[in-house]
C-alpha positions, 0 to 999 in steps of 0.5 A: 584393127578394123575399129582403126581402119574405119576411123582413118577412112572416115578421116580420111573421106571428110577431108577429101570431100570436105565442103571448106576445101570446096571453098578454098580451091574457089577463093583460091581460083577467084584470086587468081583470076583477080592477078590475071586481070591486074597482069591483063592491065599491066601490060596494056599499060606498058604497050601505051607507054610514056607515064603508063610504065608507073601504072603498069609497074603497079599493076604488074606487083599487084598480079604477081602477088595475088598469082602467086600465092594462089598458085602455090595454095592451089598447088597444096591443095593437089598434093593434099588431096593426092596423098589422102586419096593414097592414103585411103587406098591403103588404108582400104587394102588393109581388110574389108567391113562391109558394114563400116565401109558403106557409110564410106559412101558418102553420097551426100558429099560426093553429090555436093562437089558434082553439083558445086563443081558444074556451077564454075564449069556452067560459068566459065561457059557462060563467060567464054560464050559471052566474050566470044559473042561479043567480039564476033557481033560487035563491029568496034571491038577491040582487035588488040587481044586484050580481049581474048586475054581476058577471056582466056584469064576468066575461063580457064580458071573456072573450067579447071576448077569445075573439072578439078571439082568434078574429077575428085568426087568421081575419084572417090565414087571410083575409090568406093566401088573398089572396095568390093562391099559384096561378100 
């Protein structure tokens, strides 16, 4: 049983800390940041009007379709995460080996998502700090909000995967010292 449970652990930990799923959830984010700025174009198109309402159409379909798969993909890979971070505490709860269960640790893994994580985070700090600089400086910049949507489109996405990043391997640093290894 104990030879079972450690296989499922160790499963179980490579796909929660899995440096793929790492690049996915930045592709993902990526292509949704890319559907904000085509819906940003679309509705400054729309407010020009005129011939603009084609360019708009065009713009508004191209959103639609790099926003929604992204979400519905990002929205998957929550629900991955979450049944597999339940799945380890069952597993876990099963028995304890202290000698099996320290390679559970995986520091390795866990340091690469806390330090790929803060990569987006320092980004999205860097672009809103950017942004928000610029607009508050610069005498002729625009006052019609299409600033500050994009701004809101090219930070949020970054900050929340930064934090997404970093909440999952704090989750499984927490998961680990659960495990109690001291006899």
């Amino acid at each position: 049983m104990l030879a079972d449970r450690a296989r499922a652990l160790d499963a179980l930990v490579r796909k929660t800390l899995s440096p793929g799923r790492l690049l996915l959830m930045w592709l993902l984010t990526a292509v949704f940041m890319l559907g904000w700025t085509f819906a940003v174009l679309g509705l400054q198109a729309a407010a020009e009007g005129g011939v603009e309402y084609v360019y708009a159409a065009a713009y508004l379909i191209l959103a639609a379709g790099a926003v929604i798969p992204s979400l519905l993909g990002l929205r998957s890979g929550l629900r991955t995460g979450k049944e597999a971070r339940r799945r380890l505490g069952l597993w876990a709860a099963l028995d304890r080996d202290a000698v099996r269960d320290a390679a559970f640790r995986a520091s390795g893994r866990v340091g690469f998502w806390l330090l790929m994580s803060l990569l987006p985070c320092a980004g999205a700090l860097a672009v809103g700090y950017g942004i928000v600089t610029e607009l508050m400086t610069t005498a002729g910049a625009p006052r019609n909000g299409s600033a500050l949507a994009y701004a809101w489109g090219l930070t949020a996405p970054l900050a929340a995967a930064g934090a997404y990043g970093l909440a999952t391997a704090l989750t499984h640093r927490r998961w680990f010292r659960s495990l109690n290894l001291s006899p």
